[in-house]
N, C-alpha and C positions, 0 to 999 in steps of 0.2 A: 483735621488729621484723619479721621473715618474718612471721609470722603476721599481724601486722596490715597489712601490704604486700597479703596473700595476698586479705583481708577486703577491702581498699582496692580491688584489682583486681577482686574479685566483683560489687563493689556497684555499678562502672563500669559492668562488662559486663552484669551486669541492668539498669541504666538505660537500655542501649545495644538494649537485648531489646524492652525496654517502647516506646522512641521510634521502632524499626522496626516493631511491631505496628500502634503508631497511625498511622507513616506510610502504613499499607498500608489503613485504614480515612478516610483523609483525605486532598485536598490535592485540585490545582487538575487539570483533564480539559481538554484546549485541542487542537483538530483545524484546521491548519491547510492553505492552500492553496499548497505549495511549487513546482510549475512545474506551467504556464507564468508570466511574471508580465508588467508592463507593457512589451513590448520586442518587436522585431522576428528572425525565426530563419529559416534555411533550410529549405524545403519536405521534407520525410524520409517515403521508406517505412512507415515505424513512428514516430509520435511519443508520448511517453508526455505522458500528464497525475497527477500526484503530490500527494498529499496527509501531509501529517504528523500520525499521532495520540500525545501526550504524556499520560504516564504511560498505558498499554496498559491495566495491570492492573486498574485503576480503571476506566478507560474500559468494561471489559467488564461491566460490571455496568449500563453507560447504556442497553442497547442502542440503540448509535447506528443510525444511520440517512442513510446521506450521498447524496447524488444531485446531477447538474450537467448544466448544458446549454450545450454550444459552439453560438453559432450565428452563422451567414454574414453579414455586416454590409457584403462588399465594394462590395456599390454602393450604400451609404448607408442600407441598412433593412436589416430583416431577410427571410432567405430560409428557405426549406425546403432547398433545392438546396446540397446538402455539412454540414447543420449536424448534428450529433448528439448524443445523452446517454445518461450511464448514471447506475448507482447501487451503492453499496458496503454491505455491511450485516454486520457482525459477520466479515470476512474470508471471506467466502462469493462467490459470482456469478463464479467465474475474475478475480478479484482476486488481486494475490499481495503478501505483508507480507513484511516484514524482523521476523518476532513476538519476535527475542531482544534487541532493541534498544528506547533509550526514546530520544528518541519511533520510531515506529515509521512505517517509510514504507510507503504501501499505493500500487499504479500502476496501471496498467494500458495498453498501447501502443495506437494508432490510425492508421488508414492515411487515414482525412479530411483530414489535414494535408499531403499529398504536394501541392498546389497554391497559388499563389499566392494570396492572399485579406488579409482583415480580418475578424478573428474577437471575436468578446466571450464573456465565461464566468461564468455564475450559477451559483451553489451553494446548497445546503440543506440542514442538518443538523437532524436532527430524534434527540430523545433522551425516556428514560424517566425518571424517579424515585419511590422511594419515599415517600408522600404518608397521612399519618396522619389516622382517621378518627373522631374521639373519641366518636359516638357509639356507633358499635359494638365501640371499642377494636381498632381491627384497622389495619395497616399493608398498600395496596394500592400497585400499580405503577400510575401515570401515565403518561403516555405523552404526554402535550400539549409534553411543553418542546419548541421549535422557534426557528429562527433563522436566518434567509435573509446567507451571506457577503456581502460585498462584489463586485459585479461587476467584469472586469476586461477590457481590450482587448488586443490582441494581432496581430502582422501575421509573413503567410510570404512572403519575397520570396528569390528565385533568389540578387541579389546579395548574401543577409548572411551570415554566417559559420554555418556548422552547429554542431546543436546539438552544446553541450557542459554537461550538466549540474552538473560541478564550477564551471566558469566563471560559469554563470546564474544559481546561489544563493549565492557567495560575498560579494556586495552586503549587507549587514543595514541600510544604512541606507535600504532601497527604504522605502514607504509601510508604515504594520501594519496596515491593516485588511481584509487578508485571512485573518484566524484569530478562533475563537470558543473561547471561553472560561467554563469552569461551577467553582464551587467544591464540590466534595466535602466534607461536615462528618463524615460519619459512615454507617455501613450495619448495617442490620437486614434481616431475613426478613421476604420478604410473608408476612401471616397471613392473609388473607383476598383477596376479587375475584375476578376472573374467570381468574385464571391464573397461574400462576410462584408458588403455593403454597409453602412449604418454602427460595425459592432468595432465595438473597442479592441486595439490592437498595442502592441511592446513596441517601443525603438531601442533598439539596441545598439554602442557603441563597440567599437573594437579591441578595448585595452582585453589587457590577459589577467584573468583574476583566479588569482591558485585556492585549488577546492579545499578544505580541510573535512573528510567524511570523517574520520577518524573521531571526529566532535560529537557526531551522535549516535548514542548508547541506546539500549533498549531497558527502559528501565522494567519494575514487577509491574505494574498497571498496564504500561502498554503488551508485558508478555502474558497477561490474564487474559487480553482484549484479542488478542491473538491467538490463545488455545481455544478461547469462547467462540472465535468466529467459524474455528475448526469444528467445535461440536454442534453450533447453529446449521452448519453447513451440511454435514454426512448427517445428522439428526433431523434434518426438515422433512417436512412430509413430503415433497417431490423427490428427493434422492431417495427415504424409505419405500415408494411408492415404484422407483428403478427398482431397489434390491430386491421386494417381491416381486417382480417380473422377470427376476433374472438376468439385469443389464446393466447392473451396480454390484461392485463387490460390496458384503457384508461392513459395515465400520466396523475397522480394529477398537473400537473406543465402547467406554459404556454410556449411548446416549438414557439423558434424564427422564424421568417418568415423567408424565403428562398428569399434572395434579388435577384439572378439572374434570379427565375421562377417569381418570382411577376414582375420582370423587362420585360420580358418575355410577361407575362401579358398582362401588359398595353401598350406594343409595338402591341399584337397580337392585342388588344382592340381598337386602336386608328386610327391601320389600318382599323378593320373593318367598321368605324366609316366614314372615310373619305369615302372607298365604298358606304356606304348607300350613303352619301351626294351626291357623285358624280352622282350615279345612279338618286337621287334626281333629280338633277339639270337638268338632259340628258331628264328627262320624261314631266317634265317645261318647254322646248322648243319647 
């Protein structure tokens, strides 16, 4: 009975080996656009804009490819004047991820938003796949997949309440079509093309798989992790090191004291202190 318990249990735990292997070879890559979303927020210093990418480890094989553009809409069109964009691409460009979590939030802070205005927000996500080429039997990376998000509106006004990113995405039943969504079938090695020889690539199929962004919130952990990255970042010694040069604005924030130089400090301070006294004492005599 042991023994066949023992077999019983093996044969689980292999199955359990096999259905983790293939989960890691399959399933759905969905990047969505977590804040800001349809709503109005107080004008801030540093306002982040947040994206969610689901299943990470997957995703790394897309090379995704993310970019957006906020632009000025306050007097009925579009402006140049305050609007601006970036782009994300494999957790690279002073991007900073949450990389031990799924889905993974990627952000990045902006000081454009410290003004009252009416703002709208395009996105663009563009990805690779694995794309088989029967006549020459070789598996090349594509790079064509692409997919323009959903635009979104958004307004800064003095009187609304500041932001609070726990408060802003706990809504799921806002709109879902701000996230895009790819199904994963399986992954093989490019064998041939122009590049990424040897490295593991996605196959993707064609069905349509509807995003649900609305699913993920920002909870207090990840928004500690995220004012933290904001004060590691204007607080580091290379940005302090722009503001006394004059090529960095001052951080609006109060960064932390540096406890080993302040220790430092009061070591250098205490010595000199005893010097005087001694020298004191020596001219007393």
């Amino acid at each position: 009975m042991r023994v066949l318990t023992w077999i019983t249990w093996l044969f689980v735990s292999l199955l359990g080996a096999v259905d983790a292997a293939a989960s890691e070879t399959s399933g759905v890559v969905e990047v969505d656009l977590v804040f800001p979303r349809n709503d109005t927020y107080a004008p801030a210093p540093y306002v982040p804009i947040v994206f969610a990418v689901r299943n990470p480890e997957l995703a790394t094989l897309l090379g995704l490819h993310l970019s957006f553009q906020v632009w000025n809409i306050t007097n009925g069109s579009i402006v140049d004047e305050g609007s601006f964009g970036d782009h994300y691409r494999d957790g690279t460009l002073n991007w900073t991820d949450t990389s031990s979590s799924d889905p993974e939030l990627v952000y990045r802070h902006y000081t454009e938003l410290n003004i009252e205005g009416k703002w709208m927000l395009n996105w663009f996500l563009r990805w690779s796949n694995c794309t088989y080429d029967p006549l020459r039997e070789i598996h090349y990376r594509d790079s064509q997949g692409q997919r323009f998000g959903s635009g979104i509106k958004f307004t800064t006004k003095k009187t609304a309440q500041g932001i609070d990113l726990v408060d802003a995405t706990k809504d799921q039943s806002c709109p879902g079509d701000q996230g895009i969504a790819v199904n994963v079938v399986d992954t093989t090695k490019v064998t041939g093309g122009s590049y990424g020889v040897g490295e593991q690539c996605a196959i993707l199929d064609n069905s349509t798989v509807t995003p649900t962004p609305c699913r993920v919130d920002i909870d207090s952990t990840a928004a500690s992790s995220i004012a933290a990255a904001l004060t590691a970042s204007l607080c580091s010694d290379e940005n302090l090191m722009w503001v006394e040069a004059g090529r960095a604005p001052e951080p609006e924030i109060s960064c932390p004291v540096d406890e080993s130089a302040a220790q430092q400090l009061l070591v250098g301070g205490l010595t000199c202190l005893m010097a005087a006294i001694g020298a004191l004492g020596y001219l007393l005599l």
